[in-house]
C-alpha positions in Angstrom: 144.6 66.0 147.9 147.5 65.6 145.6 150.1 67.1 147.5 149.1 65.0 150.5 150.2 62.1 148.0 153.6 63.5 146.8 156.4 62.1 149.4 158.5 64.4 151.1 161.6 64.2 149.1 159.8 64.6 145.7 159.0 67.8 147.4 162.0 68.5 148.0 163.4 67.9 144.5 161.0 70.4 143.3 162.0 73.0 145.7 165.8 72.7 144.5 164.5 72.7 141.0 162.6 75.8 142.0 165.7 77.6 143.7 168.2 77.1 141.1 165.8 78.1 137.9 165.0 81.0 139.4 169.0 81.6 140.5 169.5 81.2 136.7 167.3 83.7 135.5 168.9 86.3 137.6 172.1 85.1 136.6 171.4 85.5 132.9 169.2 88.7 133.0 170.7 91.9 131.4 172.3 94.2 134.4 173.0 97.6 133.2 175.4 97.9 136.2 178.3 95.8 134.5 181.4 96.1 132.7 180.8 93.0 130.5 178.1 93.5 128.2 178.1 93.4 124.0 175.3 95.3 122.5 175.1 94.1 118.7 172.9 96.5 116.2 170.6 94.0 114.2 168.3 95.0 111.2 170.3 96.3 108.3 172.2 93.1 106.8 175.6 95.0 106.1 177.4 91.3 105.3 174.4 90.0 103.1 173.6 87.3 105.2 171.3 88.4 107.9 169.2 86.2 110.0 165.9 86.4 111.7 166.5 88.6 115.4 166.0 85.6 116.9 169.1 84.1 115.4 170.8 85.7 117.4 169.8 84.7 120.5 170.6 81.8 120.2 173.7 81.6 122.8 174.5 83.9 125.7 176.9 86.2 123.6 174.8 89.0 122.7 173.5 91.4 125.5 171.5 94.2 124.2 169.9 94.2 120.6 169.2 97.7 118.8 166.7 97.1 116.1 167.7 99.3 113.5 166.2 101.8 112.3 163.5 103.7 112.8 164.9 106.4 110.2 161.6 108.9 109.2 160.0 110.2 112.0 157.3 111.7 109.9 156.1 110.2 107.0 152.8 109.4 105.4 149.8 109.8 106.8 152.5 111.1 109.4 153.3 108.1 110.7 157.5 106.8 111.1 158.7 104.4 109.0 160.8 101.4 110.2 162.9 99.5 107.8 164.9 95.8 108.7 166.4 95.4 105.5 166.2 91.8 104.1 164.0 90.9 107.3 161.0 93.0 107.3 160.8 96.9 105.7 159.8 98.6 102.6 158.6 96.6 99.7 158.2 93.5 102.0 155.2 93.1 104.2 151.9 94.9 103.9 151.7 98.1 105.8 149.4 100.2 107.8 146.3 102.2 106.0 147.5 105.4 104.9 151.0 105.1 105.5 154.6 103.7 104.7 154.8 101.7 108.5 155.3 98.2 107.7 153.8 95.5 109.5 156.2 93.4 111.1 154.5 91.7 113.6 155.5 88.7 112.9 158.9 89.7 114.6 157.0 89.6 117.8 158.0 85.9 118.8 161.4 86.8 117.6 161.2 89.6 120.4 159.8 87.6 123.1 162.6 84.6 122.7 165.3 86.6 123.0 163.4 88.8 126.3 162.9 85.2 127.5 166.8 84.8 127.5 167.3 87.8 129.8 168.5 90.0 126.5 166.9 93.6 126.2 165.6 94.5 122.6 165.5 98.2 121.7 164.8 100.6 119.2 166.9 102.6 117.4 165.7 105.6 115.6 167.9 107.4 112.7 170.4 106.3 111.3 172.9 107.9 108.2 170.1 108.3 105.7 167.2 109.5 108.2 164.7 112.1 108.3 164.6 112.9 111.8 163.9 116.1 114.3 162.2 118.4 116.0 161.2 121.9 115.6 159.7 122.0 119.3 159.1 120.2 122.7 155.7 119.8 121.9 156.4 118.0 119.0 158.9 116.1 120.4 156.9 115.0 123.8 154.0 114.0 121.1 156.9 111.8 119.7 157.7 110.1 122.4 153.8 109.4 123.7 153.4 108.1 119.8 156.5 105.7 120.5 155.3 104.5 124.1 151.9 103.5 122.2 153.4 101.5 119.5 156.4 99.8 120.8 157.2 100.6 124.1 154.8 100.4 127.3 151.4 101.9 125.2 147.9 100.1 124.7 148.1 102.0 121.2 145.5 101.0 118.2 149.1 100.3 115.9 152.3 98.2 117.0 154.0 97.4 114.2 156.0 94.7 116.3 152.8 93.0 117.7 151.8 93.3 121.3 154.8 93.1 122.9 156.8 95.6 124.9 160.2 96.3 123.4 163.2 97.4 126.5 163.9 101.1 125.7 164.8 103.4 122.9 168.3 103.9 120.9 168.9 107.2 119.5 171.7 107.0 116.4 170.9 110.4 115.2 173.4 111.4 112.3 171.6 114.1 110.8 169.9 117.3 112.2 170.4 118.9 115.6 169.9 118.1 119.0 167.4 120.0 119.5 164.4 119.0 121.8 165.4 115.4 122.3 165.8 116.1 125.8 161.8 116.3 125.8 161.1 113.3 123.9 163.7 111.2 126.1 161.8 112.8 129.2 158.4 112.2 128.0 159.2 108.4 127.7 160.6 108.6 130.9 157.9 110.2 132.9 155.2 107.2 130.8 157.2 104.5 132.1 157.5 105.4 136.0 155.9 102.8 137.2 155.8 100.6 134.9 156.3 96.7 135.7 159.9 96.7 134.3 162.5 99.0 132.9 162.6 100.8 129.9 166.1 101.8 128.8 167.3 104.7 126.9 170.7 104.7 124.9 172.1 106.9 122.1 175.4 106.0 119.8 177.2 109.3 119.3 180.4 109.4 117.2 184.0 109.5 118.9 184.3 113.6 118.3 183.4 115.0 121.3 180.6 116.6 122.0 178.6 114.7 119.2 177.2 117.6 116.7 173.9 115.7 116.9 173.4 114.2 119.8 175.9 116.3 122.2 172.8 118.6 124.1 170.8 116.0 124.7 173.0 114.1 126.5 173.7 116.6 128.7 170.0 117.4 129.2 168.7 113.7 129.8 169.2 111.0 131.7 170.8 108.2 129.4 171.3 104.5 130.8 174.1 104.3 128.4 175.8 105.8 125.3 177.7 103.2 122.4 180.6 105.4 121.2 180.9 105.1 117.4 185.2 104.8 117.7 185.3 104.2 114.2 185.2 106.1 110.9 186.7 109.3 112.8 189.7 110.6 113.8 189.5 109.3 117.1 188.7 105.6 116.4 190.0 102.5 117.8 192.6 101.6 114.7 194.2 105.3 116.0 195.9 104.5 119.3 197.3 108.4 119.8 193.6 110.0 119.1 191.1 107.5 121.1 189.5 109.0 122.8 187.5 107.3 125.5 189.1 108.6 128.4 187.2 111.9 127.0 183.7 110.3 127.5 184.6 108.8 130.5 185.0 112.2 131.7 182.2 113.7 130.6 180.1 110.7 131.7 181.2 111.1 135.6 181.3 114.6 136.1 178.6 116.4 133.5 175.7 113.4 132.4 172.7 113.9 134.5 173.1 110.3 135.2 176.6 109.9 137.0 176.3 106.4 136.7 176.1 105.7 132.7 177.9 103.2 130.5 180.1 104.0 128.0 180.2 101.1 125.3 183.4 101.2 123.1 181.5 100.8 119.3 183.4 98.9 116.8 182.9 97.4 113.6 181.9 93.8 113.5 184.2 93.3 110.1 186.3 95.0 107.8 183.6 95.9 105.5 181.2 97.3 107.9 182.8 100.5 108.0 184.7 102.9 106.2 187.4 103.1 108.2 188.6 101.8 112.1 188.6 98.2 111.8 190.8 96.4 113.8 191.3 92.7 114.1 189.9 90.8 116.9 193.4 90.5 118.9 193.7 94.5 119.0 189.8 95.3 119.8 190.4 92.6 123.1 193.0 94.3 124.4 191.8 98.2 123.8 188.7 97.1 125.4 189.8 95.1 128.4 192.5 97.7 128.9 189.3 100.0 128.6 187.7 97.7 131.3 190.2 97.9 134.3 190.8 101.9 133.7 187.4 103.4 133.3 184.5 103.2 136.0 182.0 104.0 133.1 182.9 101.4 131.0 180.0 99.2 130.4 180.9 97.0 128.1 181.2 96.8 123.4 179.3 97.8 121.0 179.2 96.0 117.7 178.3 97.3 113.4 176.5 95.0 113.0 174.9 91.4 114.0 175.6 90.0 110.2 179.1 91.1 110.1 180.2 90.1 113.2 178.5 86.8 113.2 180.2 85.9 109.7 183.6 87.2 110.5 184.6 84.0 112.4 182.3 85.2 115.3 184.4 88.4 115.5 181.0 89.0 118.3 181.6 85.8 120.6 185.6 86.4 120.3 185.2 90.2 121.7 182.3 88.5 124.5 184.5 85.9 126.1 187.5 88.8 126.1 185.2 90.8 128.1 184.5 87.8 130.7 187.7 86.2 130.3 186.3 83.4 128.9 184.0 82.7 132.1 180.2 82.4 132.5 178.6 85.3 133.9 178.1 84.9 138.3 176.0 87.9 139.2 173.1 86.5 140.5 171.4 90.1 142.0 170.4 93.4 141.5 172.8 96.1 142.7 171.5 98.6 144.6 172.4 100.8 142.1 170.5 99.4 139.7 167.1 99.0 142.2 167.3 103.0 142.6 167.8 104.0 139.0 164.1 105.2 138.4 164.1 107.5 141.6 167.2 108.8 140.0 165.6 109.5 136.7 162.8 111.0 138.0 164.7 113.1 140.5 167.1 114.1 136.8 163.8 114.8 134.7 162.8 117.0 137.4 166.2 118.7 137.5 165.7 119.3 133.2 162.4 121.0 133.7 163.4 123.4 135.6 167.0 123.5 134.4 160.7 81.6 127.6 159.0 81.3 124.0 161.0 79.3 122.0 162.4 80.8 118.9 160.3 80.9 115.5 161.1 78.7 112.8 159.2 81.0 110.4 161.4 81.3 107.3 161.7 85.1 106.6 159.3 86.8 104.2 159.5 86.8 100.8 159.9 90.0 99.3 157.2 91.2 97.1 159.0 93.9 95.3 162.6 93.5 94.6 164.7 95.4 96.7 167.7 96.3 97.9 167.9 99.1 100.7 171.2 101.5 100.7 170.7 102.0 104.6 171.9 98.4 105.5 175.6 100.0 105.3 175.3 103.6 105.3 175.3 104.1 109.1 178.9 103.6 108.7 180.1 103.9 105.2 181.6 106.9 103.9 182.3 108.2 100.5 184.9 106.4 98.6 188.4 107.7 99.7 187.4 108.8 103.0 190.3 109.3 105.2 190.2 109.9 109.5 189.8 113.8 110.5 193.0 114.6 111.2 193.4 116.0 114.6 196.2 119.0 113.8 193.7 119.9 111.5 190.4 120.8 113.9 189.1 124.1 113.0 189.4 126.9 115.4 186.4 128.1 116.9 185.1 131.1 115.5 184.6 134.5 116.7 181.7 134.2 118.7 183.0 131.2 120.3 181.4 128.6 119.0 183.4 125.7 117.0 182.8 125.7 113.4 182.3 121.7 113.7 181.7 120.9 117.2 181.6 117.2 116.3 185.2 117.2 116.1 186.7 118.8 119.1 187.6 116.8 122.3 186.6 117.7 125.5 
């Protein structure tokens, strides 16, 4: 037999090889238990330049990935519609019988690479321009079982990403209400107990607290994590006397049914992906390491978007290394925390009801039509001569109680 043949210290060398690959892996795998982490959106090009996903996985920088957007829930045929911009959306691609879903399948390698790095690669649905809601739990439970089967966990006849399994769902929802998201989020949750891994749900509200279209359902489901928009508001980062993060903190210790979420602090990745709340890479450091040492529920930065923070001088790796002071991640295990999570959803669900591929070299797709999609800024572009929401200028709430714009009152 071979290993008869195989001396005793090649044996040896394989088992060391063995240990420390494996002590690698859990090294580099995404935790959702620290205080370190970037999540980057990638999808809509806002600097001009975008790469393939994979692109930017190339380093350890990047944590979490949001795919941006799913932005129609319901469109022909009454199927969603995803759009990447430059990368893969309408006008580029073929796309499914019947329908405006675009086939971007090829994206699936792209996926995998960046899984393969210990990187978690989302979904996010919405966006500034979306047509998005609900108009009942059934309708949003049938949602969620139609997102399960074609990007999540599902054996479903159409995956528009290929056959593998993206990490969770990102809700960015900017228009609408929060109605019945709760049941979507729970519906997801209840398909992936279970499962063989862990499927992550996240939403981006804006800084104004509670978000006008997002606020119920994070108080109805369980959230892994929330990346606060603190820009293009009153309460943004570049406004030292209104941010507002101590307010989120807050809220995500004593009133999220998970008491142990992360907060991100959002930023722009450049000057010109936003509207307003920029601030240079010196002053996001220090908010966010300040941020880092104060708050429990502090998980980390979020970043608008991939392109502009990788063509701003690396404005992403410079706000990265300020999170791990420079270092190389040491957390080599689960937390117990962490290994308990899904009783804990299941447990909060309950509570509701009744209360390494290597990276593709494929150049990108040529468009067929030409085409230039207004989404791949809009998320966080406002009209020309937008100015902050002043706070001493809040509206009262209004006779029966209820703030005229809820989306701009602090907690």
């Amino acid at each position: 037999m071979v290993s008869q043949s195989l001396p005793v210290f090649v044996w040896n060398l394989l088992l060391i090889v063995l240990f420390y690959a494996s002590h690698f892996l859990r090294a580099t795998a995404f935790s959702n238990e620290r205080s370190d982490n970037l999540a980057v959106y990638w999808g809509q090009d806002s600097a001009g330049h975008q790469q393939r996903l994979s692109f930017y996985c190339n380093d350890d920088t990047i944590d979490v990935l949001p795919m941006a957007f799913l932005y129609i829930f319901r469109g022909k045929g009454g199927l969603p519609v995803i759009d990447f911009s430059n990368v893969c959306g309408l006008g580029s691609g073929s796309t499914f019988d019947g329908s405006d879903l675009t086939n971007c399948s090829f994206l699936e390698s792209d996926i995998r690479a960046c899984q393969a790095k210990g990187k978690i690669v989302t979904l996010s649905l919405g966006g500034a321009t979306s047509q998005v809601g609900f108009s009942s739990d059934a309708q949003a439970e049938a949602f969620g079982q139609l997102l399960w089967d074609m990007f999540l966990g599902g054996k479903g006849n159409i995956r528009p990403l290929g056959n593998v399994a993206l990490d969770g769902i990102d809700l960015d929802i900017e228009k609408g209400t929060s109605a019945h998201y709760a049941a979507m989020v729970n519906k997801i949750r209840s398909l992936a107990k279970g499962a063989s891994k862990r499927y992550y749900i996240t939403a981006a509200p804006q800084c104004p607290f509670p978000d006008e279209y997002i606020g119920t359902a994070l108080n109805e489901a369980f959230f892994d994590a929330i990346y606060v928009q603190f820009y293009n508001n009153y309460c943004e980062t570049s406004v030292p006397s209104e941010f507002n993060f101590d307010t989120w903190d807050k809220w995500a210790r004593t009133q999220s049914p998970n008491s142990d979420i992360k907060v991100y602090l959002g930023a722009p990745g450049d000057s010109s992906a936003a509207g307003d709340g920029y601030v240079n890479i010196e002053t996001l450091s220090k908010v966010a390491t300040d941020a880092q040492r104060q708050y429990s529920s502090f998980g980390g930065v979020m970043l608008w978007d991939a392109d502009a923070a990788y063509t701003n001088n690396r404005y992403d790796r410079s706000i990265k290394n300020a999170l791990t002071g420079g270092t190389a991640r040491t957390q080599t295990t689960t937390t117990s925390k962490e290994a308990t999570t899904t009783s804990k959803e299941a447990s909060t669900i309950s509570k509701v009801a009744t209360t390494a591929h290597k990276t593709s070299s494929t150049p990108l797709p040529e468009l067929i039509l030409p085409f230039n999609d207004p989404r791949k800024t809009a998320r966080v572009k406002r009209p020309q001569g937008f100015t902050p929401f002043p706070r001493d200028t809040v509206p009262t709430p209004t006779a029966r109680g209820r703030p005229i714009n809820s989306r701009f009152f602090r907690f």
